[in-house]
C-alpha positions as CSV (number, residue, x, y, z in Angstrom):
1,X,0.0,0.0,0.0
2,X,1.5,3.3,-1.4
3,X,0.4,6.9,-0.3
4,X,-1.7,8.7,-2.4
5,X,0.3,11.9,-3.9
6,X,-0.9,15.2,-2.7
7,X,-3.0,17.1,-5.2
8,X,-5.9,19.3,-5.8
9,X,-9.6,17.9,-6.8
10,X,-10.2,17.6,-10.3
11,X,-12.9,20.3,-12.3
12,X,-13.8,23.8,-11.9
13,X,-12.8,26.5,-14.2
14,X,-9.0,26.7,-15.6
15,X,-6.4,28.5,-13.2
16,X,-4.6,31.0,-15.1
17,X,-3.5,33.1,-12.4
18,X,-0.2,33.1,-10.6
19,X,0.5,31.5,-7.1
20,X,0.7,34.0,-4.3
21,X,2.3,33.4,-1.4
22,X,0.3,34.1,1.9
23,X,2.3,34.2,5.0
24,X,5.9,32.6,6.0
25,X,7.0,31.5,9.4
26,X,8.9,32.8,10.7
27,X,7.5,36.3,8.8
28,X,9.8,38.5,7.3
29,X,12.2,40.5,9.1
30,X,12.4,38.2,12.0
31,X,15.3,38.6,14.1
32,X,17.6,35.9,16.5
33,X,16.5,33.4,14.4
34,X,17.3,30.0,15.3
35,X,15.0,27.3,14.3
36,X,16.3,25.1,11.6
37,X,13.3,25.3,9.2
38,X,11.1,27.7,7.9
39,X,7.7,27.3,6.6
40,X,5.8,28.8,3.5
41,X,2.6,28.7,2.8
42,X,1.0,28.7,-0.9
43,X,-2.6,29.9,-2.1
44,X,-2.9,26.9,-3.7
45,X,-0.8,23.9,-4.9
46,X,2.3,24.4,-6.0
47,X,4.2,22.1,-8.8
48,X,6.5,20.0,-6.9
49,X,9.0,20.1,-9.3
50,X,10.0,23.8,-9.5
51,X,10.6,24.0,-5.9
52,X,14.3,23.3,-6.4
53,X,15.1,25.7,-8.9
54,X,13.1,28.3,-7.5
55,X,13.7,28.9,-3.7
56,X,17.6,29.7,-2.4
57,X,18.9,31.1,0.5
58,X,21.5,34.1,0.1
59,X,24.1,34.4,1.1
60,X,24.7,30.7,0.0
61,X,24.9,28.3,2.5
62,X,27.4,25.4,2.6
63,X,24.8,22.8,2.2
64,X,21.7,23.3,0.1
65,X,18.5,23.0,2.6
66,X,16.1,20.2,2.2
67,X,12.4,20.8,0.9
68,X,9.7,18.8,2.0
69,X,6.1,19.0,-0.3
70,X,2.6,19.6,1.4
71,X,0.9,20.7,-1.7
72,X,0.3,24.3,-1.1
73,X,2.7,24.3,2.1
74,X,6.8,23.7,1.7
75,X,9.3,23.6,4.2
76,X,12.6,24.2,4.1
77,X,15.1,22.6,6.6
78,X,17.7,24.4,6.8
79,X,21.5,23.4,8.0
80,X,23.5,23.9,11.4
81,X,26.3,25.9,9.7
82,X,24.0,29.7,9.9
83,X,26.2,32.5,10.5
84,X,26.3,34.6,13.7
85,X,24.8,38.4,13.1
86,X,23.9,37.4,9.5
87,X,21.2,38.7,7.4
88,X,19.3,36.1,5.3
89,X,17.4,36.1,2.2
90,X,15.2,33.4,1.3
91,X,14.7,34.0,-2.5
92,X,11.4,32.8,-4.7
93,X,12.2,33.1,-8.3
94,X,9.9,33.2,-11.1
95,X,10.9,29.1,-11.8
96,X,7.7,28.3,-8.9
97,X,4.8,27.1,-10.9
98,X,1.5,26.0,-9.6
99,X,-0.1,22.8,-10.6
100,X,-1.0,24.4,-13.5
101,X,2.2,25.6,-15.3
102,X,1.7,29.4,-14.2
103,X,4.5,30.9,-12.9
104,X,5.2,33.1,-10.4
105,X,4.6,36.7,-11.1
106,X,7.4,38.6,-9.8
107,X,10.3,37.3,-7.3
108,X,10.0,37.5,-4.0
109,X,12.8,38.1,-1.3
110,X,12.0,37.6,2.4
111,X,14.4,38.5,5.0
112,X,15.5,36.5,8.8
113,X,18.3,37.4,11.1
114,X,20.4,34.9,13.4
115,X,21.3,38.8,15.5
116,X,19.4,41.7,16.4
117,X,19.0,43.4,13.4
118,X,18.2,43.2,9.5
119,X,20.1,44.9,7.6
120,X,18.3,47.4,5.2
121,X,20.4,48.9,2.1
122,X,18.7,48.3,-1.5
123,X,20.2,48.2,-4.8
124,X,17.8,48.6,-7.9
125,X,17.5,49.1,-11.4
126,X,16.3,48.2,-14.8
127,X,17.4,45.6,-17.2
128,X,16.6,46.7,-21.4
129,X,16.3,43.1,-22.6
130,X,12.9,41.8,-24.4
131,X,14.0,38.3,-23.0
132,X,13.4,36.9,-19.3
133,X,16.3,38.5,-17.4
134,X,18.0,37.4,-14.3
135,X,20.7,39.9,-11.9
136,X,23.2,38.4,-10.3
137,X,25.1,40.2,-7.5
138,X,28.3,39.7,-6.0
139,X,29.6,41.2,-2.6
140,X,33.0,42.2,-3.1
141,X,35.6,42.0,-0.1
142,X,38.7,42.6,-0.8
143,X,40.1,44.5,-3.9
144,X,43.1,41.9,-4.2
145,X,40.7,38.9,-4.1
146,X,40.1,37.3,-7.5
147,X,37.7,38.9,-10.3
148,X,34.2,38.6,-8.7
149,X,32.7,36.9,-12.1
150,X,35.0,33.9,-11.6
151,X,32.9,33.2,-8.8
152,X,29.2,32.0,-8.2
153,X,27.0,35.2,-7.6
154,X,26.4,35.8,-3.5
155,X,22.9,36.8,-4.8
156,X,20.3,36.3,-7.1
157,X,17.1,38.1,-8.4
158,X,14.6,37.3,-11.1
159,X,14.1,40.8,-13.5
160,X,10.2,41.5,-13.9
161,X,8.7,41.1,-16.9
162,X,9.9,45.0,-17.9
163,X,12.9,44.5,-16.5
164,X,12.7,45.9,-13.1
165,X,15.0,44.1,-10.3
166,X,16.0,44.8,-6.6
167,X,18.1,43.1,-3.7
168,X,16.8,44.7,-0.5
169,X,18.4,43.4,3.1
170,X,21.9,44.0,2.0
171,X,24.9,44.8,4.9
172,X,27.3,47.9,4.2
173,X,29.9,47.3,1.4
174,X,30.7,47.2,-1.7
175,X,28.8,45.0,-4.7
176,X,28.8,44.4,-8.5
177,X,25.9,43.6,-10.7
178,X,25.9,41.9,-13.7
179,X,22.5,40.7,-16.0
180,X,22.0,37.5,-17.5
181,X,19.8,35.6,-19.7
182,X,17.5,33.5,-16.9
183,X,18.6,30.2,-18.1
184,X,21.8,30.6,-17.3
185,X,20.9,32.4,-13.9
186,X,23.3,31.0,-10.8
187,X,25.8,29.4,-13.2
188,X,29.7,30.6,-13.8
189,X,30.6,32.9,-16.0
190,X,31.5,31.8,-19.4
191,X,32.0,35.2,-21.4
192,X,32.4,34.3,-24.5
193,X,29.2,31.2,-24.4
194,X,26.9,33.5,-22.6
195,X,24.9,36.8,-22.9
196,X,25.8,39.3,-20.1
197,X,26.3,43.1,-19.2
198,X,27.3,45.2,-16.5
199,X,26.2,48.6,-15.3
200,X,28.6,51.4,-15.4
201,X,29.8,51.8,-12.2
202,X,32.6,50.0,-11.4
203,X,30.9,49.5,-7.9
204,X,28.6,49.7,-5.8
205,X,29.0,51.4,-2.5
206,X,26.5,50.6,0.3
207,X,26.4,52.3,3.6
208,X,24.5,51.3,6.6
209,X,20.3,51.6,5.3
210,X,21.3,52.9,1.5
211,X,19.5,52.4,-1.3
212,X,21.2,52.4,-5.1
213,X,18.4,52.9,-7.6
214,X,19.0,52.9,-11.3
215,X,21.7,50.6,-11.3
216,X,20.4,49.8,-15.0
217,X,22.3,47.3,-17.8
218,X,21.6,46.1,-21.3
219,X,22.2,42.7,-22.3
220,X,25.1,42.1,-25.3
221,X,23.9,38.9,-26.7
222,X,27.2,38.1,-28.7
223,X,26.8,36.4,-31.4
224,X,28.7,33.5,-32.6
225,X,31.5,34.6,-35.1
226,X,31.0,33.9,-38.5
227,X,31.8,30.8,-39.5
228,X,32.1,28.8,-42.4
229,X,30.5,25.8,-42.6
230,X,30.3,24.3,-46.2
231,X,30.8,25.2,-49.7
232,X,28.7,23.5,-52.0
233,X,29.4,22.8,-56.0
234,X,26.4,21.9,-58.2
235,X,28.9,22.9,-61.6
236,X,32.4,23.4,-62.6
237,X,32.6,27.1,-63.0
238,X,30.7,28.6,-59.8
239,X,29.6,27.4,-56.3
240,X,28.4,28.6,-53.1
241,X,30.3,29.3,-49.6
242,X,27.8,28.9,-47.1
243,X,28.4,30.5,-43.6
244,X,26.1,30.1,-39.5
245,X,25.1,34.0,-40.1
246,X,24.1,36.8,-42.1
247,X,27.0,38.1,-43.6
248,X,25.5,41.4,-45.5
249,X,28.0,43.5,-43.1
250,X,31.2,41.3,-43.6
251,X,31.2,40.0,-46.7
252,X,33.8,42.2,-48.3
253,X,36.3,41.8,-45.9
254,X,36.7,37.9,-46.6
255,X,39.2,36.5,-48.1
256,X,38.5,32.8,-49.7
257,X,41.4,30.4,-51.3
258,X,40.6,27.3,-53.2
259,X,43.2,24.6,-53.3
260,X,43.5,21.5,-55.0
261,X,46.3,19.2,-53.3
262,X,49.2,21.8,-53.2
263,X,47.8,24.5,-56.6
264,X,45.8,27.3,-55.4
265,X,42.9,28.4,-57.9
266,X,42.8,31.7,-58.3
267,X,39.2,33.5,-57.6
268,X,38.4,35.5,-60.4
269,X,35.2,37.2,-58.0
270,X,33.1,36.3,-55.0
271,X,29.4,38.1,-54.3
272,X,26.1,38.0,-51.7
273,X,23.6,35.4,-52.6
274,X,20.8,37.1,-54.2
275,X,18.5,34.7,-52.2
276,X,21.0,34.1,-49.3
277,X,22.6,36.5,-47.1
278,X,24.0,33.9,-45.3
279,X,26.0,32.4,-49.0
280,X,28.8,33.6,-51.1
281,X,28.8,33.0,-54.8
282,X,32.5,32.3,-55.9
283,X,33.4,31.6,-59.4
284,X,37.0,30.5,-60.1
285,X,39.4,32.2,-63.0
286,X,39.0,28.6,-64.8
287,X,36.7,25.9,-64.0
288,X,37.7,23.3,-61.5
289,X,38.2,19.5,-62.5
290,X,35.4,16.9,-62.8
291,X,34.8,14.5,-59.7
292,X,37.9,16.4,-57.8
293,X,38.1,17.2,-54.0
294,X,38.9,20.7,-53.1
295,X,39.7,22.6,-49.8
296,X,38.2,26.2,-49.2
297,X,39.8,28.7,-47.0
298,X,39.1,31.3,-45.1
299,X,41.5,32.9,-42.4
300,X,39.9,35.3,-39.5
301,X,38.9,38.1,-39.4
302,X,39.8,40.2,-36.0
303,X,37.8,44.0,-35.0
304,X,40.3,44.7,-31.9
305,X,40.0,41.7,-29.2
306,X,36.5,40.3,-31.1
307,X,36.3,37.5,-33.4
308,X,34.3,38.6,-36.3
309,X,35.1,36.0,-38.8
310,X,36.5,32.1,-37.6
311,X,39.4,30.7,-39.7
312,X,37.4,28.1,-41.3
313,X,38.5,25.1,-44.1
314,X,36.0,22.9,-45.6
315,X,36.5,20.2,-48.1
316,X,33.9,19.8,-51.0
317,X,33.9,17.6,-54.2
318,X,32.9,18.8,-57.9
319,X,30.1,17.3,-59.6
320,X,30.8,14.2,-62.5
321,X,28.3,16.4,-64.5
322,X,27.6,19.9,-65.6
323,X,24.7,22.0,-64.7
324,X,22.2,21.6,-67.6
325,X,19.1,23.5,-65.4
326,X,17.4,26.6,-66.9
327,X,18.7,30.0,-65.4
328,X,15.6,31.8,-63.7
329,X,14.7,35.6,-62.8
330,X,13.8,34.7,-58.9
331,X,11.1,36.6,-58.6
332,X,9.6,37.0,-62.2
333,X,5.7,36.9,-62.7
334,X,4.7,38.0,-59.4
335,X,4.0,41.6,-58.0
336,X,6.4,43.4,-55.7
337,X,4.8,46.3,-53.2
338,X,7.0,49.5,-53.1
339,X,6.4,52.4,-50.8
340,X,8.1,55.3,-52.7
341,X,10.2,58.1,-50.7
342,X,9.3,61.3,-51.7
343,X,12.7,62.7,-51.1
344,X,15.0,60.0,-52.9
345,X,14.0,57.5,-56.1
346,X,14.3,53.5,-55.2
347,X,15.7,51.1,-56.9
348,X,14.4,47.8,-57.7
349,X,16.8,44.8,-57.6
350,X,16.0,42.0,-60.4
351,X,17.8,38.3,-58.4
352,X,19.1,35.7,-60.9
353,X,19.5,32.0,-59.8
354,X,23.4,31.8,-61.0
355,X,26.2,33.6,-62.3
356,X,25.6,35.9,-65.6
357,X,27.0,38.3,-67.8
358,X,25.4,40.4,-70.6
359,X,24.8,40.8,-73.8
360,X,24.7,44.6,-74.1
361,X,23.1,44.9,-78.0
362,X,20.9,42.1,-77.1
363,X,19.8,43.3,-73.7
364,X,16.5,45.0,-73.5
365,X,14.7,46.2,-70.2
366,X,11.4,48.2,-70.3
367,X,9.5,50.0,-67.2
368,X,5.6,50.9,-68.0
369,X,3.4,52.9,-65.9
370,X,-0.2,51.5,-66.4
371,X,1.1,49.1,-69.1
372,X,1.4,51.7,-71.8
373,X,3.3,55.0,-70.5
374,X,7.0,54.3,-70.9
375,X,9.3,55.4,-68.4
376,X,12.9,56.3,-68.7
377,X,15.1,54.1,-66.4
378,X,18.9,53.6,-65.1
379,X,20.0,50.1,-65.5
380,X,23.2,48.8,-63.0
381,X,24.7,45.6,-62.7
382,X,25.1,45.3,-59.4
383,X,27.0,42.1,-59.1
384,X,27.0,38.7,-60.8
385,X,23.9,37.4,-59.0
386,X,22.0,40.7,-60.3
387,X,20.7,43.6,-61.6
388,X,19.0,47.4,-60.4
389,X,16.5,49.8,-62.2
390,X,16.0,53.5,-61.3
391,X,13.5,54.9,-63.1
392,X,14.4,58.6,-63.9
393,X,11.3,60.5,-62.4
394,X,10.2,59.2,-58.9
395,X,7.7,56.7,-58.3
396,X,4.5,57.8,-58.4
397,X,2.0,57.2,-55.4
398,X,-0.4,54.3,-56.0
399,X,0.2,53.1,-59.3
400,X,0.5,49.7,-60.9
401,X,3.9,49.5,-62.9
402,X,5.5,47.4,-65.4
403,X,9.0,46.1,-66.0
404,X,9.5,43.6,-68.5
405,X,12.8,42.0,-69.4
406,X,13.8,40.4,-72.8
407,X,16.2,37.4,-71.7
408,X,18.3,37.1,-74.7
409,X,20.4,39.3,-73.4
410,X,21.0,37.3,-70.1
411,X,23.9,34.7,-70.3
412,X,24.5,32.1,-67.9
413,X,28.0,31.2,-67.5
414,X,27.2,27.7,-66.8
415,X,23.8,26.0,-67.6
416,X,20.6,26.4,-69.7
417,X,19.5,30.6,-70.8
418,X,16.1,31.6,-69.3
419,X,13.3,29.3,-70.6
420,X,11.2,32.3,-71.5
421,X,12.5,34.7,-73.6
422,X,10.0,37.6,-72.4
423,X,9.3,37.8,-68.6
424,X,7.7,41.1,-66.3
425,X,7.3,41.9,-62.9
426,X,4.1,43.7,-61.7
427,X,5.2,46.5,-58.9
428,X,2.6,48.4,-57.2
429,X,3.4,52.0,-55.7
430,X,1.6,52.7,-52.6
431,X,1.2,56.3,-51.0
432,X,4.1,58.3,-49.9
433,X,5.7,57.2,-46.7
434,X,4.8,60.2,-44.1
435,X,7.8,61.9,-42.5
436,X,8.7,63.9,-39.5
437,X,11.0,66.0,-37.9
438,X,12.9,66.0,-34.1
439,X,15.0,68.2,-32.4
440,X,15.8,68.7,-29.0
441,X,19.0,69.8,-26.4
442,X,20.4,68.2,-24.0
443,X,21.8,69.3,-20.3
444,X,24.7,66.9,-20.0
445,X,27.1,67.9,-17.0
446,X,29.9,66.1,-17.0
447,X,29.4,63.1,-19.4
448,X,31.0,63.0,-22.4
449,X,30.5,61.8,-26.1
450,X,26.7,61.5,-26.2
451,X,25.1,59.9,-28.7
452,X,20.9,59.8,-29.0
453,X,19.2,56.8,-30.6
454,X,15.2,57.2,-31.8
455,X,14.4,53.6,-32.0
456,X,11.1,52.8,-33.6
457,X,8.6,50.9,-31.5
458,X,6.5,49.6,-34.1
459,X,10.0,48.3,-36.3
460,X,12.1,47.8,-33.5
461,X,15.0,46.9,-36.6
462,X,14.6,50.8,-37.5
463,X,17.1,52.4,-35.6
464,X,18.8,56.8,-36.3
465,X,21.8,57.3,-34.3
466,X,23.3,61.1,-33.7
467,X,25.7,62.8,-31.8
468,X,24.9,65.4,-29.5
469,X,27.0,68.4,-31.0
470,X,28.9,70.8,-28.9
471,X,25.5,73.0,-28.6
472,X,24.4,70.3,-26.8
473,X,21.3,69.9,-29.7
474,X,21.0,66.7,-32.0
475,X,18.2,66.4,-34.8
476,X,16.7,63.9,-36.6
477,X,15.4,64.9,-40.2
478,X,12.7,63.0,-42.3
479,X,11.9,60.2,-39.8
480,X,8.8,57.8,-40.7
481,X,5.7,58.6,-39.0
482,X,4.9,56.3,-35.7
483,X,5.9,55.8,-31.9
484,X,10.0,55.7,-30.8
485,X,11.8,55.4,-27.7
486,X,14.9,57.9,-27.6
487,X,17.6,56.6,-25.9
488,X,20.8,58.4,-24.8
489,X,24.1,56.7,-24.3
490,X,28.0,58.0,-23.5
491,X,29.5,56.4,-26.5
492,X,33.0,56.4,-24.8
493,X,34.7,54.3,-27.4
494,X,33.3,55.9,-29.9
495,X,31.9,52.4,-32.1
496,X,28.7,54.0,-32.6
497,X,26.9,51.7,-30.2
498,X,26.1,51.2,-26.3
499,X,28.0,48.4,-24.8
500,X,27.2,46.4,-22.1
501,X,30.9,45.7,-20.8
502,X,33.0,43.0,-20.5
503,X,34.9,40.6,-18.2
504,X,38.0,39.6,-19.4
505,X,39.6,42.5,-19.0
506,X,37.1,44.2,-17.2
507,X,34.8,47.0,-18.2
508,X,31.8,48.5,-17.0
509,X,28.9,49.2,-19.5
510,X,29.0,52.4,-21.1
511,X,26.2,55.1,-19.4
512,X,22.7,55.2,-20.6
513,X,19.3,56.6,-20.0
514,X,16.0,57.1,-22.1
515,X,13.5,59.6,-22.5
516,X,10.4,58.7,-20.3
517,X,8.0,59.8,-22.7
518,X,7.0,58.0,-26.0
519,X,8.2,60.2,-29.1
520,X,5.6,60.6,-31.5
521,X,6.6,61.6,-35.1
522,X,3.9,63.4,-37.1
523,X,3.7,63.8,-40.7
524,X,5.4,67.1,-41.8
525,X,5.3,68.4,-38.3
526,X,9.0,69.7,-36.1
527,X,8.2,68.0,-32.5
528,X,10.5,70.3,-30.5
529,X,11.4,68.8,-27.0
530,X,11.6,70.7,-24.2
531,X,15.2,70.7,-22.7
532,X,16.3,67.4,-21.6
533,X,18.3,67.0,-18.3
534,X,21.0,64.0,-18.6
535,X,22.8,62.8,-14.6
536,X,25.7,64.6,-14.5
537,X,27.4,61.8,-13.6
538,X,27.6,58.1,-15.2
């Protein structure tokens, strides 16, 4: 005969609220505690299997306590090893579910003392992450001691869900911060395997009943460096390197040798995908041997102590056969949405699915406004994967367009010409895209190098960056109607972006603030701020 498991009675309507904690024994800010267990006490049944994960004791004890399960009551037994005079925390993170999956709603941090007193200084702030953020804090004692990240954290908070944090019941001295991605919350510091950022001082003094606010980070999720990973050859005369990333930015800086046993082939040219941001198109001086192995290279590529590009070598075999496929317009016969700038004419990229050149006399390319007006365009070859048109005179607003393209003057250099000798793409113009203006000053004090960011909030990709000039103004010219944050930053190294710090060596995260208010750009309006008062001191 077996127990029966503890658990609430089936039925009644779904639970989609978050477990509450109703009272703890002892209560928070007990003092000479002694007992060696505490008690906490659910509003309803709590998932057995968070508990672990979710409730700690700072500072960390030599042994972790024991939990035992009542459904919506858990104790915690605690060890024999409690300091004299200490100040406890007993932490609830947002890993406690109830029965039904819902977590926690914020953390929760309840204070016991084994003295007379609890001790009372704060530190708080705001993490700028979209992702579920944990803070851990470390209580530094000696300035000789080791760096404090090569240790695990003395504390431990979960971030809200808009970033908010706090550590409250903290003794005099001096502390560093650091955010991290929750799951890896409460493990060692790897910096370059895990997302991270520091605030900007480069501590944290607490006196006796202090309380730090605006201790605030950001979150530098590093990315991986580019890497190589294979190169693929469907014909003798071109192929594809293919990399882990997006490599719009870098592309131009790499530097790719083929090798066959001991020969190098020379490159004669190497281009972005058309389709693929993430491919290079690289066609050889001469084409390579059939049913041949072949090694590709690529050595690093180094922006001061950061890894942009890994040296990467990848062996890949030619094909026993040539190409024989049709060449194809990507995006022919189907209609293309353009939002026309009134203040600068766009140009329309026509893709191709391999390698070309041209047949100037042959080559005819034709833009029609309502299938019959002609329009005068600028034709560019842009690379070997494609081709751009500019039309003369702007877009006009809401209007169906034409551009055909006879294909006798498109030559692959490996594989079948176009199919169709006549093919069109449909593009349809909508209204002119409504811009604003913004201009504001600044009252810096003492912080240097400022740099304002109007970050859109309904494209959060859609970014304006501008230095504050030595007026103290900044401006922002023709900026797309909608909603923005403004953000401020002290761009101390001067790459153009805030950092978030780093470890190894050590560096605090450069200063920031935003704007409180949402900015809302207007369509041929000037929003004028009023003067905007920056700390005076990061």
């Amino acid at each position: 005969m077996s127990c029966a498991a503890v658990k609430h009675p089936p039925g009644g309507p779904k639970d989609n609220l978050a477990p509450e904690l109703l009272f703890s024994n002892p209560i928070s800010g007990a003092t000479y505690f002694s007992s060696s267990e505490i008690e906490l006490t659910f509003n309803e049944f709590i998932d057995e299997k968070s508990i672990t994960s979710a409730i700690h004791i700072y500072p960390q004890l030599s042994m972790n306590p024991k939990f035992i399960y009542k459904g919506k009551k858990i104790k915690i037994q605690l060890p024999d090893s409690l300091a004299k005079n200490q100040t406890y925390i007993l932490s609830i993170n947002r890993n406690l579910k109830d029965e039904h999956g819902i977590t926690l709603a914020k953390n929760i941090q309840l204070a016991f003392s084994t003295g007379a007193f609890i001790d009372q200084s704060k530190i708080s702030g705001r993490v700028f992450d979209d992702g579920d953020i944990s803070v851990h804090l470390w209580r530094i004692n000696d300035e000789n001691e080791e760096p404090f990240y090569r240790r695990l954290p003395d504390y431990i908070t979960d971030a809200s869900d808009e970033g908010s944090y706090q550590f409250q019941y903290l003794s005099p001295g001096n502390y560093q911060a650091m955010a991290v991605l929750r799951s890896t919350a409460g493990l060692l510091l790897v910096p370059d395997r895990m997302a991270y950022g520091f605030s900007w001082e480069s501590q944290i003094h607490l006196d006796s009943a202090t309380v730090k606010s605006k201790i605030d980070m950001i979150v530098d999720k590093q990315e991986n460096p580019i890497r190589l990973l294979r190169s693929e050859w469907n014909d003798l005369s071109w192929g594809k390197a293919i990399f882990n990333q997006d490599i719009t930015d870098w592309g131009h800086m790499l530097s790719l040798t083929i090798m066959n046993a001991d020969t190098i082939v020379p490159i004669l040219t190497s281009s972005l995908h058309a389709k693929d941001s993430s491919e290079i198109i690289i066609i050889p001086k001469r084409e390579l041997k059939v049913d041949q192995t072949y090694v590709l290279n690529i050595p690093s590529v180094m922006r001061g102590n950061d890894i942009l590009v890994d040296s990467s070598k990848v062996r890949f075999s030619t094909p026993t056969y040539s190409d024989t496929s049709f060449l194809e317009w990507v995006n022919a016969n189907s209609t293309m949405a353009l939002v026309p700038d009134p203040d600068s004419i766009l140009s329309v990229i026509i893709p191709f699915s391999r390698p070309i050149s041209f047949n100037s006399d042959s080559l005819e390319l034709e833009l029609h406004l309502s299938d019959s007006i002609p329009v005068e365009l600028d034709m560019l070859i842009e690379n070997e994967m494609q081709l751009s048109i500019t039309p003369l005179v702007n877009w006009e607003q809401e209007k169906n367009y034409k551009l055909q393209l006879n294909t006798n003057g498109i030559i692959p250099i490996s594989g079948q010409p176009m199919a169709d000798s006549l093919l069109s793409l449909q593009i349809k113009t909508s209204s002119y895209q409504s811009k604003g203006r913004l201009i504001a000053s600044v009252k810096t004090g003492s912080i240097q190098q400022i740099k304002s960011v109007l970050m859109s909030m309904e494209k959060p990709q859609f970014t304006l960056t501008k230095s504050v000039n030595s007026n103290a103004l900044f401006e922002y010219v023709k900026v797309p109607e909608g909603r923005y944050r403004l953000m401020f930053f002290s761009d101390m190294n001067q790459n153009n972006k805030i950092d978030a710090g780093r470890a190894e060596p050590f560096q605090t995260g450069e200063w920031f603030t935003f704007y409180p208010d949402t900015i809302k750009i207007r369509a041929n309006w000037d929003l004028e701020l009023k003067t905007i008062y920056l700390e005076s001191t990061p």
